[in-house]
C-alpha positions, 0 to 999 in steps of 0.5 A: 500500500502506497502513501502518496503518488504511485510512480506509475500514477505520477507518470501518467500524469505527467504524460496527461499534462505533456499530452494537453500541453501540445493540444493547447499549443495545436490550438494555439497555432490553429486559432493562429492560422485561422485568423491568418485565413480570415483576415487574407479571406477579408482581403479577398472580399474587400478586393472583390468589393473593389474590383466590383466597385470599380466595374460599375464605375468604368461601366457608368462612365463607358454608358456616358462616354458611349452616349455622349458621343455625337456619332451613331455607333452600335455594337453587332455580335457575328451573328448579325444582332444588336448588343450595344446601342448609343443614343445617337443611333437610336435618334437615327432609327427614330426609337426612345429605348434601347430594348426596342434594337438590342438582339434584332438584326443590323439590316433589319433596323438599316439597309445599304447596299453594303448589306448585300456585298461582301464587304460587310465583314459579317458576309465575308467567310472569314472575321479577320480584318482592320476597318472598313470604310463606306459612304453610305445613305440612310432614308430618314422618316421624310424620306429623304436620303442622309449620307453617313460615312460608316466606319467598321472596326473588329470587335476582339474577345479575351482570346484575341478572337474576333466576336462581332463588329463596331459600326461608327455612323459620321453625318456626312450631310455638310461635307457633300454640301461643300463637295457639291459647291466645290464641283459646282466651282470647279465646274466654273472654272473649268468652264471659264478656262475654255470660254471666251469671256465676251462672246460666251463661246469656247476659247482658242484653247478649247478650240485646239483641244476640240480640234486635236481630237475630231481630227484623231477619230475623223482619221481613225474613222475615215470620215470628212473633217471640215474646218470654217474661218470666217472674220467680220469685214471691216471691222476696224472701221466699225470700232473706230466709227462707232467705239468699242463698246459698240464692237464688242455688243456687235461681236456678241450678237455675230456670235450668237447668230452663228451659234444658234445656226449650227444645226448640228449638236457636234458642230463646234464654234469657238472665237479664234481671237479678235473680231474671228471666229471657227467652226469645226464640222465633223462628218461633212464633206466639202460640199456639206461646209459650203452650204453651212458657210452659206447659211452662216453668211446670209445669217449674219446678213438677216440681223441687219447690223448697221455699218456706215463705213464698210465697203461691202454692204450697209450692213455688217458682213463675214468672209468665209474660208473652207477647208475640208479633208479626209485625214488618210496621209499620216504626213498630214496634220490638223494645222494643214487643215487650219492653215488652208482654210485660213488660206481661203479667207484671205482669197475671200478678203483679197477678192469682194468679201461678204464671200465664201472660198473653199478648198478641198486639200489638194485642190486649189481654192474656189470661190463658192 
């Protein structure tokens, strides 16, 4: 019999306390742990909270910027619908909600003839590509057609896999107002570049540029070309006598009077310079420009301009000189045909004037 701890008795208690002095220790370290795990898991939420936070706000501010911007843009997934509208867009379809486009199709809600080509990229067999480009017109709710310049750029995923496309609509309306103005000037100015600015009838320029061409398809048609040279008889007494303000409106009306008498939409007259004038008659034979130099004579005649001092007639009249031609001989140019006519407007003017001389190149001129 043991009076006091057994030595068996004492061990066991001190294993018991060895034993509860590690589990205290484990715990010690587990609650450590544990709230090691928590304050990273409060972490991670406050992380998430953030990132949340911050996608909202990227997201209010993308839905202002994407609204804010005066173009029409829309977002079209690869199968042709509606993901993402802008305001402007929804002015050009006329509509207050977004919910009224989102999943229809693109050409459902706007139609150009880009649609129907493949070079909409949502045609092509392939989704690669940079931008396209096109000028294209949408039909408001007038009726009347608007134009846009339509820009398309790639819509890229996560995977650098192209989703869908990006379509910016730009209001072109006012440039091709400036466009149209800036032809329109153009226009003019070409127009003013090739006309006579008194007699409103081509200039020698336009006049040489005319002239190279009939002269190019009469020899590779093997077709008659004639050429007129007529000039007012007397002229210089009619300007001394009466003053230039009077030559000129005498200019302007022989001029107007032989212009109105070219019958023909091909025959071409321009003023060759000072009180001279060329008519230019493709197709025509000699005889064909003889009678048209008649015509053009008594024309001038019938208008009764008054002229005192001129030797011919009391009235002012014209000399004529015709060349005519079939361009066959390659030695042979369009100043030939120039010069023999210029050739017999002066046999007309050496002769009585008021008269029409014509010439067929190789022959010698020949009163009419």
């Amino acid at each position: 019999m043991c009076y006091g701890a057994c030595p068996e008795t004492r061990e066991s208690s001190k294993q018991r306390s060895v034993v509860e002095k590690d589990l205290e220790e484990k715990l010690i370290q587990l609650k450590n742990e544990n709230r090691e795990l928590y304050d990273q898991f409060e972490q991670t939420i406050a992380r998430a909270n953030s990132l949340e936070v911050q996608a909202e706000i990227a997201r209010l501010e993308f839905n202002q910027v994407f609204n804010a911007i005066d173009d029409a843009i829309w977002i079209i997934g690869n199968n042709k619908k509606v993901l993402r509208v802008n305001t402007a867009l929804l002015n050009i379809l006329n509509l207050n909600n977004e919910e009224e486009v989102l999943g229809k199709k693109c050409h459902d809600l706007i139609r150009s003839d880009l649609c129907s080509s493949q070079d909409c990229p949502l045609n092509g067999p392939s989704k690669k590509f940079d931008r396209v480009e096109a000028d294209i017109e949408i039909e408001n709710n007038n009726g009347a057609k608007v134009p846009y310049w339509l820009t398309i750029s790639p819509l890229i995923g996560l995977v650098r896999e192209t989703i869908g496309v990006v379509e910016q609509f730009k209001d072109i309306t006012e440039r091709k107002h400036y466009e149209a103005e800036l032809m329109k000037a153009n226009t003019e100015l070409e127009r003013l570049a090739t006309m006579d600015g008194l007699t409103q009838l081509a200039n020698r320029r336009c006049f040489d540029e005319n002239m190279r061409r009939e002269w190019l398809r009469a020899r590779r048609e093997t077709q008659p070309l004639s050429v007129i040279l007529c000039d007012v008889d007397y002229f210089k007494r009619y300007n001394d006598h009466y003053g230039h303000q009077e030559g000129d409106a005498c200019l302007k009306a022989v001029a107007k009077c032989l212009q109105t008498s070219l019958l023909r939409p091909g025959d071409f007259i321009a003023r060759y310079g000072g009180e001279e004038f060329v008519v230019i008659l493709p197709n025509t034979d000699s005889d064909g420009a003889q009678k048209v130099a008649e015509n053009l004579r008594t024309a001038v005649m019938s208008l009764h301009l008054e002229h005192k001092h001129s030797l011919v007639n009391e009235y002012v009249t014209l000399s004529f000189g015709v060349a005519s031609v079939v361009p066959e001989k390659e030695s042979l140019g369009y100043e030939d045909l120039i010069k023999s006519a210029d050739d017999c407007l002066y046999a007309s003017k050496d002769a009585s004037r008021n008269t029409v001389t014509f010439k067929d190149l190789g022959s010698s001129p020949k009163p009419a």
